[in-house]
C-alpha positions in Angstrom: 113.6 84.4 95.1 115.3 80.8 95.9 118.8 80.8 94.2 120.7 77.9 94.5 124.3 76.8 93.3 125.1 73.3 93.0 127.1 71.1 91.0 128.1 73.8 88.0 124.4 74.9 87.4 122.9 78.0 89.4 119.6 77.7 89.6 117.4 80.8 90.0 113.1 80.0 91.4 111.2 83.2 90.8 108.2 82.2 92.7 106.3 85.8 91.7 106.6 88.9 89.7 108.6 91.0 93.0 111.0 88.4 92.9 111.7 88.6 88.5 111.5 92.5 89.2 114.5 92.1 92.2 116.5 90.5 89.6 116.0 91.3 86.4 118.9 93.5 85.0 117.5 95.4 82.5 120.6 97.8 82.1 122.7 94.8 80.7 122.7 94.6 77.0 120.5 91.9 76.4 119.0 91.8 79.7 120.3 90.5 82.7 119.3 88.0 86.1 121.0 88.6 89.4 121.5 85.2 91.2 122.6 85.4 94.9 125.7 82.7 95.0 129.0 83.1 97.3 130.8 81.0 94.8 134.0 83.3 93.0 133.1 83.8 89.1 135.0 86.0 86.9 133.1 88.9 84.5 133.0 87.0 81.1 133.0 83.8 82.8 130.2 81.4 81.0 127.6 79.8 83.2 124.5 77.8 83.3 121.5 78.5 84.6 118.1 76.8 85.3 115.5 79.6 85.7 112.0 79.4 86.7 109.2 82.2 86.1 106.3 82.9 88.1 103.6 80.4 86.6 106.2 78.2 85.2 106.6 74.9 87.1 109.8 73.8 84.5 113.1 75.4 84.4 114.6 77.0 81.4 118.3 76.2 80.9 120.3 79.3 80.1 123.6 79.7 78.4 124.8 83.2 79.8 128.1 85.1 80.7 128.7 87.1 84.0 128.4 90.5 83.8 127.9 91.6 87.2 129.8 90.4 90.6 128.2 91.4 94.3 130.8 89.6 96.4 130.5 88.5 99.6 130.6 91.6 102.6 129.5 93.9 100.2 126.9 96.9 102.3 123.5 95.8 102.4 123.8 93.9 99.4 123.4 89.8 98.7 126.5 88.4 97.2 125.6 87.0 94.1 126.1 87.5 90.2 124.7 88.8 87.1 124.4 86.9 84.4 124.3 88.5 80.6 121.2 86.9 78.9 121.8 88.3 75.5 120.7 87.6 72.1 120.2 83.5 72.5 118.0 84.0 75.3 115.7 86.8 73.4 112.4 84.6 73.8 113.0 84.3 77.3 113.6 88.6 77.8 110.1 89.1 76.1 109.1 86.8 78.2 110.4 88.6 81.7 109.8 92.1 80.3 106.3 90.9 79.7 105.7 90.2 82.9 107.2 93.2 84.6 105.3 96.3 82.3 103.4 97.4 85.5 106.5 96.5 88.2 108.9 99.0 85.6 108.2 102.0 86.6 107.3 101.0 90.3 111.2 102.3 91.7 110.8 99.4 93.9 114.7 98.7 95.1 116.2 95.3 93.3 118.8 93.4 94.4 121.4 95.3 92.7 120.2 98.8 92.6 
C-alpha cells in the first residue's frame, strides 16, 4: 500500500488484493479504507481521497468522513486514518468487496485489526 498525504488530498495506491484486504474496513457502516497519514484529523472530519485498486491505473476521487484515528506511537500499529465510505461511494464498496470474497475469511491481520 503507498499512501500519501499532500496538499489536502490523501491518496491511497492499492497495488494488489493484500494491500485492499490490509485496509479495507469492513466493520464501518458503509465500508471503510485505512490510510497511513501522521497528519491530525478529527472523527467526523470530511476528507478527500484519490484511491487506486489493484488493476486500476486511475484514481477514484472520494468524498468520505473519518471514522477511525491510529495516531502516531500507537503499539505496532501505522498511524493513519479511517475514512467512512458510505452510501455515495456504494459502486466503489461492490467494487472492493468484489475483489476480496476469497481474502474475507483468510484472518490475515490488517492494518487496523
Amino acid at each position: 500500500m503507498q499512501a500519501k498525504d499532500g496538499g489536502g488530498a490523501l491518496s491511497l495506491n492499492c497495488k494488489d488484493d493484500l494491500d485492499l484486504y490490509r485496509a479495507y474496513m469492513p466493520f464501518i457502516k458503509g465500508g471503510g479504507l485505512f490510510i497511513a497519514t501522521t497528519r491530525q484529523y478529527r472523527i467526523g472530519e470530511g476528507v478527500f481521497a484519490l484511491v487506486t485498486l489493484p488493476g486500476q491505473s486511475k484514481p477514484k476521487p472520494v468524498a468520505a468522513r473519518v471514522a477511525w484515528i491510529t495516531p502516531p506511537g500507537a503499539a505496532a500499529a501505522l498511524p493513519g486514518i479511517g475514512i467512512q465510505l458510505g452510501d455515495e461511494n456504494r459502486e466503489l464498496v461492490k467494487r472492493i468487496e468484489t475483489l476480496l470474497v476469497e481474502q474475507a475469511a483468510s484472518g490475515k491481520p490488517t492494518y487496523t485489526m
